[in-house]
N, C-alpha and C positions, 0 to 999 in steps of 0.2 A: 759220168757220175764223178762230182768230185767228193773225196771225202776229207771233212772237217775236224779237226781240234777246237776246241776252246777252251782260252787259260781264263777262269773269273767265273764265277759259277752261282757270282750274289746276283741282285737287283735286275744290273743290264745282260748279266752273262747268260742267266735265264729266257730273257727276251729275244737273246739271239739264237740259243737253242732251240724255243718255239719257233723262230723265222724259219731257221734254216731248216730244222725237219720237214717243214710243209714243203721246202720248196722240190720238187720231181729231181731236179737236177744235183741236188746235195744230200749228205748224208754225213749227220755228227756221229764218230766212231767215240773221241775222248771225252771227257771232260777232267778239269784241274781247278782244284781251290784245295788252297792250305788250311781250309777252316771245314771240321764233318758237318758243322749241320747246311749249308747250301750243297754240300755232296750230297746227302742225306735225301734233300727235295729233288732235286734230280732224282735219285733214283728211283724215288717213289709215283715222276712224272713220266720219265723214259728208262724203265726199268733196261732196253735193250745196249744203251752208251758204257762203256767204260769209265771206271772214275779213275782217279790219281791225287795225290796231294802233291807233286813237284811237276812241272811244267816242260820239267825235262824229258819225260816220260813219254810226252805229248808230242815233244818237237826231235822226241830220236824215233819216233815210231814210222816206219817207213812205208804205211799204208794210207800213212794222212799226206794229203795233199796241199792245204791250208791249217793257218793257224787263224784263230779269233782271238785278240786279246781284250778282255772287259775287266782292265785291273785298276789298283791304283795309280795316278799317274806317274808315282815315283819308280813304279815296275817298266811303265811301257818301251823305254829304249830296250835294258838288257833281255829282256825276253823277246822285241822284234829284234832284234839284233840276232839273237842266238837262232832262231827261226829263221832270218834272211841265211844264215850262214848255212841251216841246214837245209839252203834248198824247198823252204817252204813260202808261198803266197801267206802277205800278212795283210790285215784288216786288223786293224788297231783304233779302236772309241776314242775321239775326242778327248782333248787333246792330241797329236802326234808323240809329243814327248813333252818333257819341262822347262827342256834349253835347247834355243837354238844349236848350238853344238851338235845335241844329241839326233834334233831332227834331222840335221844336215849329213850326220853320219848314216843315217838312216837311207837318206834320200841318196847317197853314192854308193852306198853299196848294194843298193837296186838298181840302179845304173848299171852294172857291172855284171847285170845279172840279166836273164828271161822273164825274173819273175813278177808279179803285183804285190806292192805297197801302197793301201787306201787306209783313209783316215774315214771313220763313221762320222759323218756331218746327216743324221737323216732330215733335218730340217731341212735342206736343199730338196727334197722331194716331198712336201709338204704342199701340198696344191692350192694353199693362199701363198704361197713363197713362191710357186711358180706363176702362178697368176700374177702375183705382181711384178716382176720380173720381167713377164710377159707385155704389162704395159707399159711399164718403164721404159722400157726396151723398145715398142716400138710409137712411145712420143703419146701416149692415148692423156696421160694424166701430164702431160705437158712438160717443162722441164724443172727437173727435181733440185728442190733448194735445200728441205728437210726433210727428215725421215722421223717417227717414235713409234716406240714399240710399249708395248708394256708385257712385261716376259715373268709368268709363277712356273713352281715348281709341283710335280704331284708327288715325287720322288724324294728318297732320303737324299740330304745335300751331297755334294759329291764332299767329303772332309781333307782329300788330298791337294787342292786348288782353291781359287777363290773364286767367286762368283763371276768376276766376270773371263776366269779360263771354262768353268763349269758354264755357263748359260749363257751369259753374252755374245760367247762367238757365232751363237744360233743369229743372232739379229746384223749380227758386222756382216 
């Protein structure tokens, strides 16, 4: 059993909470948002989670084994940073960070470490993404000159990035 953290607890961070409870093998202990009312839904969906408003609370807790972060993107280094440091498995939403720099600090100091740092790209498991991947891949639709996508949103915009850090990376 591993047991999870999650710092973000609006839009996506809810989505992850519902994943992850389903899943047999995981178990959300935290949840963290600086804002009551996405606290508030949470505990009115999984009365059994802990809430917090600081993220630190999350990542000093010595029963969690992973952190989730579904925040804005200007938060995602120092909170996976602070998480790597504590010894915890991060899974951090798209984007990785904001700057190279920061990914890169990211990406050496899980180096240096046992642990997993994964970035949420769910479009990669998207089974028209892998299907065509699939053919790509093995020559069926011959060889590829152009690609177009055309990519909406059902979701509130992400307001931390611009559209093409928020969506486009789904189609790159």
């Amino acid at each position: 059993m591993i047991n999870i953290g999650i710092v973000g607890a609006g839009y996506w961070g809810q989505n992850l909470i519902r994943k992850f409870s389903n899943l047999s093998g995981a178990c959300v202990k935290k949840v963290c948002d600086r804002n009551v009312a996405p606290l508030k839904r949470v505990e009115e969906k999984w009365p059994e989670i802990r809430l917090t408003s600081s993220y630190h609370n999350v990542i000093k807790d010595k029963t969690i084994d992973a952190i989730a972060v579904a925040t804005p993107v200007s938060t995602h280094h120092e909170i996976s940073i602070d998480a790597l440091r504590a010894k915890k498995h991060v899974l951090i939403e798209k984007p990785l960070a904001r700057r190279y720099k920061d990914a890169n600090e990211l990406v050496r100091t899980v180096r240096k470490s046992k642990l997993i740092l994964a970035a949420g790209h769910i479009m990669m498991y998207h089974p028209a993404v892998i299907k065509t991947n699939e053919m790509i891949g093995n020559g069926k639709v011959g060889k590829l000159c152009f690609a177009e996508s055309c990519r909406s949103n059902p979701r509130p915009m992400n307001c931390d990035v611009d559209v093409i850090w928020d969506l486009a990376v789904h189609d790159v």
